[in-house]
C-alpha positions in Angstrom: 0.0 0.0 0.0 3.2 2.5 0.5 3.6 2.4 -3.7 0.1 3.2 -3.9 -0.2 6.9 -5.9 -1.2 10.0 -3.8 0.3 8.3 -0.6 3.5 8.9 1.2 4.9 5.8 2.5 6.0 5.5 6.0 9.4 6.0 5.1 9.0 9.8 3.4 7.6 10.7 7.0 10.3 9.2 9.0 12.1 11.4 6.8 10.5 14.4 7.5 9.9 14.6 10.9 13.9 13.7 11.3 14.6 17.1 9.3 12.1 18.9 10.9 13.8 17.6 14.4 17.1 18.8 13.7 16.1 21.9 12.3 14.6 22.3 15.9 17.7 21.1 17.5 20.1 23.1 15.7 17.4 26.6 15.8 16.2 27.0 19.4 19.6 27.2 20.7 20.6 30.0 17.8 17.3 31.7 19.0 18.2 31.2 22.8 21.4 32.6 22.2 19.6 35.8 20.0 17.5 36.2 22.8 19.9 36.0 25.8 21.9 39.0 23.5 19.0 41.2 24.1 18.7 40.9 28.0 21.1 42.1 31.1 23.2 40.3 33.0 20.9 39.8 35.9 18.1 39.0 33.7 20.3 36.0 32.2 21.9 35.1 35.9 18.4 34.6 37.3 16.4 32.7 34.5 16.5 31.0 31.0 15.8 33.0 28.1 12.5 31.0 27.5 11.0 33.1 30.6 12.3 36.6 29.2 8.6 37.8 28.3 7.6 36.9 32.0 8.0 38.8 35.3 10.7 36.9 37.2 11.4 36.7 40.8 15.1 36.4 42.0 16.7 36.5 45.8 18.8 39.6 45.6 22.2 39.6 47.4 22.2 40.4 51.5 22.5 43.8 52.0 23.6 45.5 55.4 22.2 48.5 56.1 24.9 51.7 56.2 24.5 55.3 55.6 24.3 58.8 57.9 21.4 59.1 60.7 19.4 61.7 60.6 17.1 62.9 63.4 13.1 62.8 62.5 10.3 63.4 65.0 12.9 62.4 68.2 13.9 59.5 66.6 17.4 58.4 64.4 16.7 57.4 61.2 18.6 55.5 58.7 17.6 55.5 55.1 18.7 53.9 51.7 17.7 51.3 48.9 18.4 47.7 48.0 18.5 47.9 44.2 19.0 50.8 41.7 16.6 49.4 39.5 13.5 51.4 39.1 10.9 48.9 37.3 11.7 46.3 40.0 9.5 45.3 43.2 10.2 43.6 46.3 8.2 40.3 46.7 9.2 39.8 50.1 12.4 40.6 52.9 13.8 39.3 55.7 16.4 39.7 58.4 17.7 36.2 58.6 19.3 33.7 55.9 16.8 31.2 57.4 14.0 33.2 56.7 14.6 35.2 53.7 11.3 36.2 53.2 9.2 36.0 56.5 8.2 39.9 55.6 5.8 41.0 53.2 7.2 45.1 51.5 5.8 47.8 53.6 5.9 45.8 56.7 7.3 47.3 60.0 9.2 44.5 62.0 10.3 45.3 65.1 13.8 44.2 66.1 14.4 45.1 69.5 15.1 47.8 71.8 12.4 50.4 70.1 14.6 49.9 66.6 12.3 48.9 63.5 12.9 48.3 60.4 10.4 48.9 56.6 11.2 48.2 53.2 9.1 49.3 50.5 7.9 48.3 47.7 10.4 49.8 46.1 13.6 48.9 47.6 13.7 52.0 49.8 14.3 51.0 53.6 13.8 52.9 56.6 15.9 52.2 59.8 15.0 54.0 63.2 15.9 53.9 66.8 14.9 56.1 69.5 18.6 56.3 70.3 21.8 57.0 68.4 23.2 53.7 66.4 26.6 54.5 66.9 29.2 51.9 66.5 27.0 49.4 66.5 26.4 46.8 63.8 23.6 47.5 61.9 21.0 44.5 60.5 21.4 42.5 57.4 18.3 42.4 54.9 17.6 39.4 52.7 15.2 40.4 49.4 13.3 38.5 46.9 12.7 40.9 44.0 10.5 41.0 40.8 11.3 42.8 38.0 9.6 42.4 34.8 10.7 41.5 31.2 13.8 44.2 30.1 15.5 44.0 26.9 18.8 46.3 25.9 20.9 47.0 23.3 23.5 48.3 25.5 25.1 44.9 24.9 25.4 45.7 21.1 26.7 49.2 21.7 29.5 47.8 24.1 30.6 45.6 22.1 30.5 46.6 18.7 30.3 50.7 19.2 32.2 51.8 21.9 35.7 53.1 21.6 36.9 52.4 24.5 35.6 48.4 25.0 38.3 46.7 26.9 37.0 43.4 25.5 38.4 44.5 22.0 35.3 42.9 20.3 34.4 45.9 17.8 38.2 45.6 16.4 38.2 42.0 16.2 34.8 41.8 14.3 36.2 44.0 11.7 39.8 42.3 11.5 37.5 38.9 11.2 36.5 40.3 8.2 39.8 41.7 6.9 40.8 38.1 7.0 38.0 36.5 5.6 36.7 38.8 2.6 40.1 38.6 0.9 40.7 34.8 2.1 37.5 34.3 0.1 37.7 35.9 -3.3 41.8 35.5 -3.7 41.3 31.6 -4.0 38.1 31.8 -5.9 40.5 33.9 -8.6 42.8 31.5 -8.7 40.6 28.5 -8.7 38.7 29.9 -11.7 41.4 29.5 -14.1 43.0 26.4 -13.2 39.6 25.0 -13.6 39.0 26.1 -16.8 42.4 25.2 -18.1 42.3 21.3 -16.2 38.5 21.3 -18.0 38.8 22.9 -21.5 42.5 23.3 -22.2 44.9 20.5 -24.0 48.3 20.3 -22.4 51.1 17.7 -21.1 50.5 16.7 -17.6 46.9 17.7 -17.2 45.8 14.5 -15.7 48.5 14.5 -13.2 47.7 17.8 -11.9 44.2 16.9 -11.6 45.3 13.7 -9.8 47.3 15.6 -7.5 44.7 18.2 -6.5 42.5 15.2 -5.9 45.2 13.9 -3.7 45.7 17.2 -1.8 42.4 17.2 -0.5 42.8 14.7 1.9 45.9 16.1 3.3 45.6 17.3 7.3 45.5 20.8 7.6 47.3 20.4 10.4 50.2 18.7 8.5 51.5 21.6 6.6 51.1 24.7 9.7 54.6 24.4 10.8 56.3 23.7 7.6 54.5 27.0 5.7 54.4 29.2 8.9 58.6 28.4 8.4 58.6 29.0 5.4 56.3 32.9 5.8 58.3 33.2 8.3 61.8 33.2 6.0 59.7 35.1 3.6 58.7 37.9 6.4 54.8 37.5 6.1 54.3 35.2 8.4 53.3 38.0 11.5 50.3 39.5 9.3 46.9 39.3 7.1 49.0 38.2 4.3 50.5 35.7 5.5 47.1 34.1 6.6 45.5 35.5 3.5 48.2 32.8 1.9 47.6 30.3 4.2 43.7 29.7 3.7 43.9 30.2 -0.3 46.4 27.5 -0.2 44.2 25.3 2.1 41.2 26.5 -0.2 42.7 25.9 -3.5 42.0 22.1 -3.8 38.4 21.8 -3.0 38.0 24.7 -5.0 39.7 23.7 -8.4 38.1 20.9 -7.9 34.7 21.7 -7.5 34.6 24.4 -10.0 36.6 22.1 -12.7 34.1 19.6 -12.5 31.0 22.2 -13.1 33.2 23.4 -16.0 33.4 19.6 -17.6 29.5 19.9 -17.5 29.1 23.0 -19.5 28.1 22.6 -23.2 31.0 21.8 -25.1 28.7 23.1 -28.3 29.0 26.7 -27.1 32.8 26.7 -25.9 33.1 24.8 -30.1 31.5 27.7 -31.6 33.1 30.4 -29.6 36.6 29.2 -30.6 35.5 28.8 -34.2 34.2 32.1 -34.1 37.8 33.5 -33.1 37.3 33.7 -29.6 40.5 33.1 -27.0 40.5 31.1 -24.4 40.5 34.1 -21.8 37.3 35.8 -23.9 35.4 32.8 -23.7 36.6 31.9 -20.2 35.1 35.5 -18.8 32.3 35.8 -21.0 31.0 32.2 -21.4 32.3 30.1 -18.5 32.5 32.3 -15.7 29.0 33.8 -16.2 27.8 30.1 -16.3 29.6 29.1 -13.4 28.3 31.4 -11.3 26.5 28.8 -8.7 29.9 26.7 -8.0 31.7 30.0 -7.4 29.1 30.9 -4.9 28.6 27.3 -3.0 32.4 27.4 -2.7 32.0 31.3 -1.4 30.0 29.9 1.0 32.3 27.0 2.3 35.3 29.5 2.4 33.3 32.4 4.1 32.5 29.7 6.6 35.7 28.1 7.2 37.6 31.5 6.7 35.3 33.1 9.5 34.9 30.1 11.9 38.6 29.5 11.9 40.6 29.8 15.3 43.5 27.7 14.2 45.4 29.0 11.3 44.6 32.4 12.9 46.6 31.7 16.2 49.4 30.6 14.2 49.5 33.2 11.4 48.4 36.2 12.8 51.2 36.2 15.7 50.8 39.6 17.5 50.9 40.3 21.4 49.4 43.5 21.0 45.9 42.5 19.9 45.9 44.8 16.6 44.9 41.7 14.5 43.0 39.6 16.8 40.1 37.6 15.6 36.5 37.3 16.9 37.1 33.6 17.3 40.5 33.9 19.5 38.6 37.2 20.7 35.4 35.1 22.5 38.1 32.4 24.1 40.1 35.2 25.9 36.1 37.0 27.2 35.6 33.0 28.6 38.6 32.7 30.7 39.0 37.4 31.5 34.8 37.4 31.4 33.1 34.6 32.7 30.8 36.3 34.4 29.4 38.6 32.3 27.2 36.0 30.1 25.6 39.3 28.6 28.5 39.7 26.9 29.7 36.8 25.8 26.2 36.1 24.5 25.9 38.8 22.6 29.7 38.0 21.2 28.8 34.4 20.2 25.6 35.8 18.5 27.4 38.0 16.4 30.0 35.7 15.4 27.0 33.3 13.8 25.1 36.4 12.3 27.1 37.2 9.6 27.9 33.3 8.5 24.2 32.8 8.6 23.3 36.1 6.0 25.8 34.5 4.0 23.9 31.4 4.0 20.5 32.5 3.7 21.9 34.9 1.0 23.5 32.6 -1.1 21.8 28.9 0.1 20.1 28.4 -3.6 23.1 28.2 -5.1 24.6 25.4 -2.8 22.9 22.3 -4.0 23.4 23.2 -7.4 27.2 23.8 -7.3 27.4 20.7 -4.9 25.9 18.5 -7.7 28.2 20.0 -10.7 29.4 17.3 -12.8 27.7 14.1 -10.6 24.9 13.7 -13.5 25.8 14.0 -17.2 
């Protein structure tokens, strides 16, 4: 009954609902993350990002009560406020870690020897005693505060727009892309024409080369760091964007001849025939035939090398040597903010976020072209 026409077999759904799973597994963390980018730190401390729309409730840090008395009505008076936060409310208070929120806000409790003690609503206490505190220590109050949802882009301005952001991240999103942009098109250049000549051009040793790009795809990337960071390094690029510019164009150059090559075999060898016969060179009929028709490999491989270029912490630690931080990375950028930052998820949030963001418009920008440069030269 699965063959029958108009049904779906059981198999198709299986199918489905596995896709439709992994795009949820791989999208409600990217949202999470989008999310947490938006809130503040104590927003993010004290709940998931699936309750930021709801009011949450949090037990503030203990605070003792300090400040100058004043006299009022006979009486010394002490006066201050738990939180700075204006849109927050206190839930409940307390004097003791064992019961943190005995009290109800606006409550007077008395604590002995005609002193009392009320917190508002509003974080504002009041502290009085018929006679001078002095020296004396003062009480301890425990909080439990609401504050409703809150969302910022304080986080965005930090990192990306302030001068004078110690976590560097504005400089290193911007040297991110001096290394990728050029790390991108420079081997997609070079890669053109060696495809075309391995696809449409007669000369000795052709199938050699091709063999040996073949062959260089499968080398470790990790094999050749040392022996061409030596060699950039007896060159004198090897501290700088051109020496890592190198690096990923050679580490690009084999997928990418061979992917394009093999789109180029596919083309119509009718037009490339009556191009030449119409006295056409190789280099007209490479930019005005092939190129133009080759335009989705060239962008599924833009894609790839965006990617790899952008994601890349690796060849950037070993390349881009500098103690100064003028040509950090956002990827060796977010490491340091984990081990200096910890704390401040707000910010490394927001950090990670932006380091997908632009991959992702890439993506979504140029996804159509994928599958068809992917498949160049599997059917004939």
């Amino acid at each position: 009954m699965d063959n029958i026409v108009g049904k779906k077999s059981t198999l198709t759904w299986a199918v489905h609902i596995s896709m439709a799973f992994l795009v949820a597994l791989w999208l409600l963390p990217t949202f999470g993350l989008f999310v947490s980018s938006f809130r503040t730190s104590d927003q993010i401390v004290g709940s998931g990002w699936w309750s930021a729309l709801s009011t949450q409730e949090r037990q503030l840090p203990a605070i003792r009560v300090a400040g100058d008395e004043v006299q009022k009505d006979g009486r010394f008076v002490i006066e201050g406020r738990l939180f700075e936060a204006t849109n927050a409310n206190v839930s409940a208070w307390g004097t003791s870690s064992q019961a943190p929120t005995k009290y109800g806000p606006g409550e007077t409790v008395d604590l002995g020897d005609g002193v009392s003690l009320t917190v508002q609503a509003d974080g504002v206490y009041d502290l009085s005693s018929p006679v001078s505190f002095g020296d004396q220590r003062l009480p301890r109050i425990f909080s439990t505060a609401a504050t409703p949802p809150e969302f910022t882009l304080d986080n965005y301005k930090s990192l990306l727009l302030d001068p004078k952001n110690v976590d560097g991240m504005g400089k290193a999103f911007f040297n991110t892309l001096t290394v990728t942009i050029p790390a991108t098109i420079i081997p997609i250049l070079v890669a053109a024409f060696a495809a075309y000549a391995l696809a449409w051009m007669d000369f000795p040793g052709r199938a050699l080369l091709i063999a040996a790009i073949v062959g260089l795809l499968v080398v470790p990337l990790q094999l050749a760091l040392i022996p061409l960071l030596k060699l950039h390094l007896a060159l004198g690029i090897g501290k700088g964007y051109l020496g890592v510019w190198l690096a990923h164009t050679g580490f690009g150059l084999p997928l990418a001849i061979y992917l394009l090559r093999n789109y180029m075999v596919g083309l119509p060898r009718d037009i490339i025939e009556c191009a030449k016969i119409d006295g056409a060179t190789d280099f007209q009929i490479f930019m005005k035939i092939v190129l133009p028709l080759s335009f989705p490999a060239l962008a599924s491989f833009a894609i790839f090398q965006f990617l790899w270029t952008w994601n890349d912490l690796l060849v950037a630690l070993v390349f881009l040597i500098d103690s100064t931080g003028e040509t950090t990375v956002m990827t060796k950028q977010i490491v340091e903010l984990l081990g200096t930052r910890g704390g401040n998820w707000e910010i490394l949030a927001t950090a990670a976020f932006v380091s997908i963001a632009v991959p992702l418009m890439v993506f979504f920008a140029m996804q159509k072209y994928l599958v068809r440069g992917l498949l160049a030269g599997s059917v004939k």
